[in-house]
N, C-alpha and C positions, 0 to 999 in steps of 0.2 A: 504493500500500500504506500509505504513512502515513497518507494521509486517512481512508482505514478506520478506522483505526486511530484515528484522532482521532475516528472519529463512533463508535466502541463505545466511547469512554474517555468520551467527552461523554453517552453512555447510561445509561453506568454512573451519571455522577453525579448526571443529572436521577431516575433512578431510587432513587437515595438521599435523595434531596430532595421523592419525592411525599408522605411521609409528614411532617408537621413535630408531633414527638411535643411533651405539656404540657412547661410550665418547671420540673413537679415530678418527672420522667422522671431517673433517675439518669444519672449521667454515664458516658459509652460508655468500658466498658474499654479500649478502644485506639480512639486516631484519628490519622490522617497525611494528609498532600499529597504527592503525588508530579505534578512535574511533568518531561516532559520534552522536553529542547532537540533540536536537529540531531543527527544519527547514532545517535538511543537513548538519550542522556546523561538517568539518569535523577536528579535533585532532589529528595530526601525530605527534609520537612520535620515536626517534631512537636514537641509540648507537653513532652513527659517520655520516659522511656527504651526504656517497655514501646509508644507509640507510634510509636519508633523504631526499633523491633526487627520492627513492624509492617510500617509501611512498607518496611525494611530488604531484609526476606525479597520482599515482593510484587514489588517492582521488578527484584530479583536473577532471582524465577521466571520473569519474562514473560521475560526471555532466555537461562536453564538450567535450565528445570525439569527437565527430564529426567538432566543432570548431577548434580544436587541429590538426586533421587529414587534415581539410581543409586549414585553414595556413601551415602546412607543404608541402602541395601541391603547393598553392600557393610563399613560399620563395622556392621551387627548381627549379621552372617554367614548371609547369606539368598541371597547368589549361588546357591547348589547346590540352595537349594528352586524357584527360579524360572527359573536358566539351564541347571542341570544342572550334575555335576561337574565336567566337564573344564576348559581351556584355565584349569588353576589356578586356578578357582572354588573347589575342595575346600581347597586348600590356604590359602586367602584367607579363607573360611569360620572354617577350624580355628583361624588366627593371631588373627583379632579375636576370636572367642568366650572365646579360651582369655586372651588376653589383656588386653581392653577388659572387663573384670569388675567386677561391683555394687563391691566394695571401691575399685579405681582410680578407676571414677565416682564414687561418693560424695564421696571428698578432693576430685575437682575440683571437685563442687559446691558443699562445705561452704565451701572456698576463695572463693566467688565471693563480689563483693559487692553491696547491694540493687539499686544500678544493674544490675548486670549482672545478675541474675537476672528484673529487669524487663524488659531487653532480651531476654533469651535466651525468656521466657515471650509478650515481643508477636512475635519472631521466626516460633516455631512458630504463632502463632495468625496473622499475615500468609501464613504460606506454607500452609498449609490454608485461610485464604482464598481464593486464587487456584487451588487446586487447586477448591474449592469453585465458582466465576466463570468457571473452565475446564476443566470437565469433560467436555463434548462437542469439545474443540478444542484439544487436545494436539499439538505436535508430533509428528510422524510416529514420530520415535524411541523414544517412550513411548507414544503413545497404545495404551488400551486391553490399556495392560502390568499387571498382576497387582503387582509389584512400586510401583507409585507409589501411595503413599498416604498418611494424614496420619502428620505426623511432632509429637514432643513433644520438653520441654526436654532427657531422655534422650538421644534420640537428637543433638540440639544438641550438646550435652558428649563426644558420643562420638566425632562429627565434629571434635572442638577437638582431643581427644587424639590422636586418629587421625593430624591432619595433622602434632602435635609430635614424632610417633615414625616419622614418612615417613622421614625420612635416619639413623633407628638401627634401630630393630629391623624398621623398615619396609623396609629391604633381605636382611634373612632371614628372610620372610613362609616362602617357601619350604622352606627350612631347616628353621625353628622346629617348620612343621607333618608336614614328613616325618621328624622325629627318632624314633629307634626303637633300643630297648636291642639291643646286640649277641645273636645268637643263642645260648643255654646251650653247645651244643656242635653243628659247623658241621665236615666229614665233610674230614680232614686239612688245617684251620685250627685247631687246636685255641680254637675260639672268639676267636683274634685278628682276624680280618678285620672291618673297620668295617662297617657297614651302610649302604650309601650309598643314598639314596631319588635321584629322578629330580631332582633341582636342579638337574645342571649341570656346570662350572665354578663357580669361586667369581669372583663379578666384581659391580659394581654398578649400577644402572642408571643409562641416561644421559638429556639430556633437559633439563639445570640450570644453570647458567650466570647472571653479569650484566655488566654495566659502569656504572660511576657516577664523576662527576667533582665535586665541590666547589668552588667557588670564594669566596677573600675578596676585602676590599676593596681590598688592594694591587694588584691585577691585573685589576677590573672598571672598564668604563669610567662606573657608577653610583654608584661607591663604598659600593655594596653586596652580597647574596650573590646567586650564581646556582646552580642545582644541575641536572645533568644527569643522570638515570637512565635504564637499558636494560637491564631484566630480559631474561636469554631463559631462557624459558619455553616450554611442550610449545604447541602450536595446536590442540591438540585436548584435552579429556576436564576434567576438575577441578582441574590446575594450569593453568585459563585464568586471564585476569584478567578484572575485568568492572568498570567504571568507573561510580563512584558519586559523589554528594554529598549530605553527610547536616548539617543543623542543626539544632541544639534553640537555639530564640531565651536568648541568654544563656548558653551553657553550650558549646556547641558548634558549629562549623562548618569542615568539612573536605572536602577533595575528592581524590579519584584512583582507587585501584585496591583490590579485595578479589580474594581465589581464588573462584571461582563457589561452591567449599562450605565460606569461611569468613566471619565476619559483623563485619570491621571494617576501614578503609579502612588497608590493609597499607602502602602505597606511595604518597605524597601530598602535601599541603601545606594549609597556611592562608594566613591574610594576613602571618605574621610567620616562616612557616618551610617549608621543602619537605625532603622525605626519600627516600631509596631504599634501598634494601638488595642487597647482593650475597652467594652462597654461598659461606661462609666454610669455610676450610680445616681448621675444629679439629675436631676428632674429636666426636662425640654419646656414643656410647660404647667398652667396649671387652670384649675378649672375655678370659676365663679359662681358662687350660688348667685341669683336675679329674686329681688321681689317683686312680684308681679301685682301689676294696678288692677285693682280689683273689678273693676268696672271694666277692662280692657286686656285679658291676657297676653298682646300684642305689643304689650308697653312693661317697661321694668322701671322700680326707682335706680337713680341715681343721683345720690346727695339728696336735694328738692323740686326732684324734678322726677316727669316718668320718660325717657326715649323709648325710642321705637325700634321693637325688632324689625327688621327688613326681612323681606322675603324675596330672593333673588332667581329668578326663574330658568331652565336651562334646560333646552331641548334635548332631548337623549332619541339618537336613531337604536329605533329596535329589530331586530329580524326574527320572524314568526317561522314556526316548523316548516310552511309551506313554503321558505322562500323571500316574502311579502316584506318589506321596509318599512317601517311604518315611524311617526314622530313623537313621541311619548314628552309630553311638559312636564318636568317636575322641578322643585324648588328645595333651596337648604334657607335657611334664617338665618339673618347674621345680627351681631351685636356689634358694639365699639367694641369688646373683647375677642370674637370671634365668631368661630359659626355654636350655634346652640346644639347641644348633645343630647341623645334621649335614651335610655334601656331602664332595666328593670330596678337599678341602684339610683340614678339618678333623671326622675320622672318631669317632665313638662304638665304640674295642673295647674287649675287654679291659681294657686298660692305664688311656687316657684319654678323658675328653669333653671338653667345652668347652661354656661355658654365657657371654651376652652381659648386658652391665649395662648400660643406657639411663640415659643423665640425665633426660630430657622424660618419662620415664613420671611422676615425682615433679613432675613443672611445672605448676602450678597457676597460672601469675603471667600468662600469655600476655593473655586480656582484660584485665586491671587495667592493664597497659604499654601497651598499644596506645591505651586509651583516656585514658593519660596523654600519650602521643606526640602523638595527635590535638589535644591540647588545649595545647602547647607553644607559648612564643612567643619560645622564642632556642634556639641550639642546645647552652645551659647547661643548657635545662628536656628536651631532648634527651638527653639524655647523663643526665639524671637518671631518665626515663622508661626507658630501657633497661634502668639500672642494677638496676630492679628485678626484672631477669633474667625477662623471660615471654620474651625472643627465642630463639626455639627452634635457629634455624643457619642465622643470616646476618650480615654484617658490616652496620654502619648506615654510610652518606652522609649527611650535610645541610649545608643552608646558611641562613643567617636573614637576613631585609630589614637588618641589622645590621652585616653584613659580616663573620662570621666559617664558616669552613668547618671541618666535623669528620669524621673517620674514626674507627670506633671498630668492635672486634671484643669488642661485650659477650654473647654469647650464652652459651647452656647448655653448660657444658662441665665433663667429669671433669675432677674435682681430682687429677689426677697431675704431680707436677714434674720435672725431669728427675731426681733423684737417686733418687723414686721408680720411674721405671723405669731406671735404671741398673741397679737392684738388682731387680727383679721382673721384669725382659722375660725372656718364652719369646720362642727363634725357632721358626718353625712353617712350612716348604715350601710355598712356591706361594701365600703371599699376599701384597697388594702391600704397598709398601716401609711403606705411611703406618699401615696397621691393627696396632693393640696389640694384642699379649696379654700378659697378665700371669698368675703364677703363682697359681695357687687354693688350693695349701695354705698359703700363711703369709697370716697377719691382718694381718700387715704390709704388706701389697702391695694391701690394701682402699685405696677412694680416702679421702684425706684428710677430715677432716672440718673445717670453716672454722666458726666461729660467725657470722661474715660472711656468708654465705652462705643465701638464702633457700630455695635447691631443695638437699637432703641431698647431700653429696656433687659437688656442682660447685665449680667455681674462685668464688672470691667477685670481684664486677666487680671491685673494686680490682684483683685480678694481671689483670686481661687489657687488652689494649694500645688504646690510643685515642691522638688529637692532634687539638689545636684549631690553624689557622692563618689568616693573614692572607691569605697567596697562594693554595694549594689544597691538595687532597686527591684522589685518586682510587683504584680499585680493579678490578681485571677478575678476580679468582676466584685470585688468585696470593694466599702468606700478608699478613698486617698489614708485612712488614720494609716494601716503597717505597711507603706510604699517600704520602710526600712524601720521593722520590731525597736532598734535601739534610738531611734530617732521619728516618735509617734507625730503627725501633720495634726495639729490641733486647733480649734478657735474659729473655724468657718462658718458658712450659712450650714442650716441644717438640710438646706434644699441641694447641697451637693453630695452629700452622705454622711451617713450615721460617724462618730467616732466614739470610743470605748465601749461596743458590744462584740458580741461573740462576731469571729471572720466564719466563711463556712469549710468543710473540709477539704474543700478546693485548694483555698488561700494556703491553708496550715500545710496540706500535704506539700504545696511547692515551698513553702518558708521551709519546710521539715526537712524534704529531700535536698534543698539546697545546703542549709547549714548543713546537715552530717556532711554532705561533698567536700564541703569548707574544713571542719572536723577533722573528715578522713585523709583529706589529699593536701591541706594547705593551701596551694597554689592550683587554681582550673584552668583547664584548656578547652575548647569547644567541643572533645569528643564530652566532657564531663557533662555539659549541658543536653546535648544528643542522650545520651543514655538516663539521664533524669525524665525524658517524656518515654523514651524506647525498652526500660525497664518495664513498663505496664505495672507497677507496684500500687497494690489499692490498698490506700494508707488506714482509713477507716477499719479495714480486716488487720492491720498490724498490730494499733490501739487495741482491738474491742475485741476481735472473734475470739481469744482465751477464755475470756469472762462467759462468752454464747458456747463455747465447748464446755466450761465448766457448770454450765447450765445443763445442758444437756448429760452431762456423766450424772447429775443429782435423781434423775428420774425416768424410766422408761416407760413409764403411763400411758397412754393415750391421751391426747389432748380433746377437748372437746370443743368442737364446733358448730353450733345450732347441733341440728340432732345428729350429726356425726362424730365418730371416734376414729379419732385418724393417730396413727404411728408416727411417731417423728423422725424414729430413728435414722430410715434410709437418708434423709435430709441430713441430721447430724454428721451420719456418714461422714456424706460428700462433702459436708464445712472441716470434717477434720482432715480431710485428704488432699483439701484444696493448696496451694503452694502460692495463695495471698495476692496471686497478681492476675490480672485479663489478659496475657498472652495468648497466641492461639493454640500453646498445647495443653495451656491451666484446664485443671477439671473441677467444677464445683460453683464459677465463681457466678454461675446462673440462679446458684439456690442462696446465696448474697445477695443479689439483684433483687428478689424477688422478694426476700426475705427484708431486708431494710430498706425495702421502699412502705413495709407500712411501719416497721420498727422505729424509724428515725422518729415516728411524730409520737410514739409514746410519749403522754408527760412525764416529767422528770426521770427519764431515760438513764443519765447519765451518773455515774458513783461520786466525781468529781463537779460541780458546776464550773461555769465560766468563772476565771479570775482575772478581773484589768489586769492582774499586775505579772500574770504569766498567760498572754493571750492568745500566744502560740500553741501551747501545749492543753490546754485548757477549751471546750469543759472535755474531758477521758475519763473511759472506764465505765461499764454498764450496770447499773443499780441492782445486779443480780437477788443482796439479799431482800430488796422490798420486795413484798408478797407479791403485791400487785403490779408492778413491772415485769416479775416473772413471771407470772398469768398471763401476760401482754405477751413478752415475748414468745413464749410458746406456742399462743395462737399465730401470732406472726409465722412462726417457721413452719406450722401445719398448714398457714394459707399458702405460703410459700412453695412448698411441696406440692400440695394439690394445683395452684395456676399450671407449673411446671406439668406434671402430669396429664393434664384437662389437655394442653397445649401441647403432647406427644413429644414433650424435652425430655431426654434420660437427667438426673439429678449431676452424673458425674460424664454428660456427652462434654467433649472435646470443645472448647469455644471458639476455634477457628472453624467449627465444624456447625455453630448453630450461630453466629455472629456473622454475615458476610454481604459483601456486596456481589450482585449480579449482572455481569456484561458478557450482551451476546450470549445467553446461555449457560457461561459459566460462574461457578462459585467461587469469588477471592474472599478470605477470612481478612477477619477484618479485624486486629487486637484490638485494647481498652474497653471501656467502656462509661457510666453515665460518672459524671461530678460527684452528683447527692449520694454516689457509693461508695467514694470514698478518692476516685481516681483524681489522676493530679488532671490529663488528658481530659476530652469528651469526645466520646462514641454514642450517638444517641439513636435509638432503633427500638421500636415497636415490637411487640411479641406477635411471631404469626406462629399460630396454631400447624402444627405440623415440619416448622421450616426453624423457626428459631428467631433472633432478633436480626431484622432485616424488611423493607432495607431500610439502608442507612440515613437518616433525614438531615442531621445535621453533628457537628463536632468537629474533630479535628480537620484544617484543610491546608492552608498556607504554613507550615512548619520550616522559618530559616533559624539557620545559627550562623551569623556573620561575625568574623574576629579579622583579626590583624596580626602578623608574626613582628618580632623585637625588631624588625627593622620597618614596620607598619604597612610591611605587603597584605592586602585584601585575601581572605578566605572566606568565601561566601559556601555555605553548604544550605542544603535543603528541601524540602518533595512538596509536591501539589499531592494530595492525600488523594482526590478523586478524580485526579488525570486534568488534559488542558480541557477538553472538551464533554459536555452529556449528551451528545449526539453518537449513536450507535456507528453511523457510518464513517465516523472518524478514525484515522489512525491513532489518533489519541483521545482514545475513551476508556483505555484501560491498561494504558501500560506504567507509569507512573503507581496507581494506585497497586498493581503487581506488585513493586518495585517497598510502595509500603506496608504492603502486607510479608515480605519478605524480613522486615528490617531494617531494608536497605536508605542512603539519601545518595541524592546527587550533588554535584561540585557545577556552580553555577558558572555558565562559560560567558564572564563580566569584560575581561579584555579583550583585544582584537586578534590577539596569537590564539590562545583559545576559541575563537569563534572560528577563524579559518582551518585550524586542525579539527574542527568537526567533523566525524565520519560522515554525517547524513548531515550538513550543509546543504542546504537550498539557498538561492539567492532569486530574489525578484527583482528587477524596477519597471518602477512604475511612472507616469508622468499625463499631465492632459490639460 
């Protein structure tokens, strides 16, 4: 398949080259070189910006054009013309129309600067290239779909926004578009009852996750930085990642990771720095209770006044089984705060609504940052690239060939302090602990307004918490407090994250396996970091499972569940036979899984509680002698037993043998597994009845470890967990993910000697 592939790349370019036009021929709006190494690793190379927005896109599409094609459909709200309503197409439809509007676009675009409008304009002309080059030979998934077709800088812009408002108003797409004024008068409600459209529960979607370690030079055996990232991320759909390298001679060169439907290297490194990003705890935005004018549900106070919700109208094309197009009107509300939300937690009657404030709606800075990150060469010039607030909601990692390591939580976030919400929190039933509401009638309770600050209404970098060190930094999705145990980040908003509570056993297992490293070895090198996620060691069974075997040796009873009596034993078994890690030749560590996924939520579970003051290690140990925790427990591991059972899993089957991804037919095993189990990694997979945990939704994917040797030569290592491509007909839909089912990583081919000793070198150019 590659060689194919190499003689239609090699086609391409002789057929670019039969024509050799005069020296008086103006100069080709866009040209680039894309060459690419082993596993897909595509190399764009161009003169200026607009030819690297060119190259950028063509390279992206040969391994998502169809992901590419269907988020564009999706941010213009054209699901319901081409899918039809259902399966939350209508709803999806309604939310971007109503919200992705000529005004929002415009600021982003006015916002941009000539590089990047160069880039954003060879983008769309690159990707309607290749749409152009590949028009008879689309992936399966798209071919001959109605929906793919060329895309302009519009739609680019809409795509940018789209992805900054993914973790704010991006989790009440549904809400937003089924909000609807209470009925005038509702037959002995007297018009109190909310109107609740089909949303739900209120809860948010999952699927998001990372891990990232820093190291300086007090604790490498280089005397410089190394940086270790592990995004988990979905394996499927447009939070993939898709690994690029892109330079402009002079001005740029970078390598790593973009989202298939964003257009800058997210996740990465140069010769003088590597980065990664983790989902950060601080809020995006927050929600407003409204009192509603009683005479008028259409109107809310503010201050002494009542304004008017708006009702903003927006046609959605629909297509009917038969075929038939049809125009469907439908409307979202909006407030000065936002658009109005509705589900079964927070109801529209009578009385009250609630309407949502987004910071990243107003983020215009996201390309300007990224293309400042890209171009950094210490992680001062880091730390300064962020500051300019385009990070939409992630914590940043890095480390520079220099020897310093940084953590830093600079992204977008409402300016509310703590005394601002002392004094403005509503409490609101049934939602969880972390989401704010704030009160909508006083002006007081608006978010602050900073002059520091370049996005209206967010924290100015200055208040949010960062640390540069000598020894390290690390982060698994817990807040900024233990960036570094010996050095607690204290005194922020509470709206960026908790500080002095329990971390989860994510955080602890990388603080844990990293010190003993430190412990064991002194001095780390980048295999030491490699083998901290490639161990599969599930830390939570290192802590506890003695205590759950010493439970089990006290009694052979039967357990009793509803009117069954079930045996523990075979379970037990398999936890004592298990060898504490998710490899794929571990046996047992399915009746783990199973088993503390209801155990974790026992009350006071643990022998130890949490201690501020050792919060690494702390809370350990399972409250064996309380009665009533081992009652708990028992049932646990009889339920545990039986799911397993019910679901045709042996207790002690092979977990490379029931954990795996499938391509083309076949089974690759798939190590690790979930967080909440104890794992430092994420492997997250559904139990199928008969099959095992599979497939794989989301966890580990972009895994580098970039270091520097003593004289600050680059070693970039690292795998794409589930290959460049999820398109079946690609050469690269599953050889990478072989590659980490094996073990094994790759050495990233970053320089230009390295790229031309590639065996499987391909070269394009392209021009027009």
């Amino acid at each position: 398949m590659l060689r194919s592939f190499a003689i239609l790349a090699i086609v391409s370019v002789l057929s670019a080259c039969v024509y050799a036009p005069p020296s008086d021929t103006p100069k080709p709006a866009f040209k680039t070189q894309i060459r690419w190494t082993s596993y897909g690793i595509p190399h764009v190379k161009a003169d200026d910006w607009a030819g690297m927005g060119y190259g950028f896109a063509y390279a992206t599409a040969t391994d998502a054009v169809c992901v590419i094609a269907h988020d564009v459909m999706t941010v213009n709200g054209e699901r319901s013309r081409y899918q039809g309503s259902a399966n939350g197409n209508l709803q999806s439809d309604i939310f971007h129309r109503g919200l992705l509007d000529n005004n929002t676009l415009a600021a982003f675009t006015a916002a941009q600067s000539d590089n990047e409008h160069e880039f954003a304009r060879g983008y769309a002309a690159g990707y309607n290239r290749y749409l152009r080059d590949h028009a008879d030979k689309l992936p399966a998934a798209c071919a001959g779909k109605r929906w793919v077709r060329p895309i302009t800088q519009t739609d680019l812009a809409r795509l940018t926004v789209g992805v900054g408002i993914r973790y704010g108003l991006g989790w009440f797409q549904k809400d937003i578009a089924n909000a609807r004024p209470p009925a005038e008068s509702m037959s002995g409600l007297n018009g109190k009852e909310s109107v609740l459209q089909a949303a739900g529960r209120y809860g948010f979607a999952t699927g998001i996750g990372s891990n990232a370690i820093a190291l300086g030079s007090e604790v490498t055996k280089s005397g410089r930085g190394i940086l270790f990232g592990n995004p988990h991320y979905p394996w499927k759909g447009s939070s993939r990642f898709h690994m690029i390298h892109t330079t402009i001679p002079g001005q740029l060169d970078v390598m790593g990771v973009s989202l298939l439907t964003t257009n800058r290297v997210a996740i990465g490194f140069n010769k003088d720095i590597a980065w990664s990003h983790t989902v950060s705890t601080a809020l995006r935005f927050t929600l407003y209770e409204l009192q509603l004018n009683p005479q008028n549900p259409m109107e809310y106070k503010y201050a002494e006044e009542y304004r008017p919700i708006t009702a903003v109208n927006v046609d959605i094309d629909v297509v009917s089984e038969s075929g038939e197009v049809s125009v469907q009107p439908q409307t979202i509300y909006l407030t000065h705060y936002g658009p109005v939300v509705v589900n079964q937690a927070l109801p529209w009657n009578a009385d009250v609504a609630y309407a949502i404030r987004d910071a990243n709606v107003t983020n215009t800075r996201n390309t300007a940052t990224y293309d400042a990150l890209n171009v950094a060469t210490s992680v001062d010039d880091i730390e300064a690239a962020i500051s300019m607030q385009g990070v939409p909601w992630t914590n940043t990692i890095a480390a520079d060939r220099h020897g310093t390591a940084l953590y830093a939580d600079i992204s977008v976030t409402p300016n509310v302090d703590a005394e601002l919400l002392g004094r403005c929190r509503v409490t609101v039933q049934h939602l969880p602990a972390r989401i704010v509401v704030l009160d909508g009638t006083d002006p007081d309770c608006e978010w602050k307004i900073d002059q520091r600050s370049v996005v209206p209404g967010a924290l100015p970098a200055q208040e949010m918490p960062r640390i540069k060190r000598k020894d390290y930094v690390t982060n698994s999705n817990d807040s900024y407090w233990l960036a570094n145990p010996t050095a607690p980040l204290e005194g922020y908003s509470p709206i960026i994250g908790p500080e002095r509570t329990a971390r989860t056993l994510r955080t602890r297992a990388g603080l844990n396996f990293l010190q003993q490293k430190m412990a064991d070895k002194g001095k780390l090198g980048p295999g030491d970091l490699q083998e901290i996620i490639y161990s599969q060691r599930n830390y939570a069974a290192e802590i506890l499972l003695d205590d759950v075997l010493t439970l089990c040796a006290r009694t052979t009873e039967a357990v009793t569940v509803g009117e069954h009596q079930i045996d523990i034993v075979p379970a037990c078994t398999a936890l004592a036979g298990w060898d504490r890690r998710q490899s794929n030749n571990s046996r047992g560590a399915q009746v783990w899984t199973e088993f503390w996924r209801t155990a974790r939520k026992i009350p006071d579970i643990y022998a130890t509680p949490f201690d501020v003051r050792d919060p690494v290690h702390t809370p350990t140990g399972i409250a064996i002698d309380d009665d009533a925790v081992a009652v708990a427990l028992r049932i646990a591991m009889a339920r545990a037993q039986t799911t397993l059972q019910e679901a045709d899993i042996a207790l002690d089957a092979r977990w490379g043998d029931i954990q795996f991804a499938e391509r083309n037919g076949k089974r690759i095993p798939i190590p690790g597994g979930q967080g909440w189990a104890g794992m430092f990694g994420m492997i997250m997979a559904d139990l199928q009845k008969g099959k095992g945990y599979t497939p794989i939704i989301h966890g580990n994917s972009y895994i580098q470890v970039i270091s520097w040797d003593e004289d600050g030569k680059l070693d970039p290592r690292g795998i794409l967990t589930y290959s460049q491509s999820q398109e079946p007909e690609s050469p690269h839909y599953a050889d990478l993910t072989q590659l980490y089912s094996d073990g094994q990583w790759i050495r990233f081919p970053f320089n230009e000697a390295e790229i031309q000793a590639d065996p499987n070198l391909v070269v394009l150019e392209l021009s027009e």
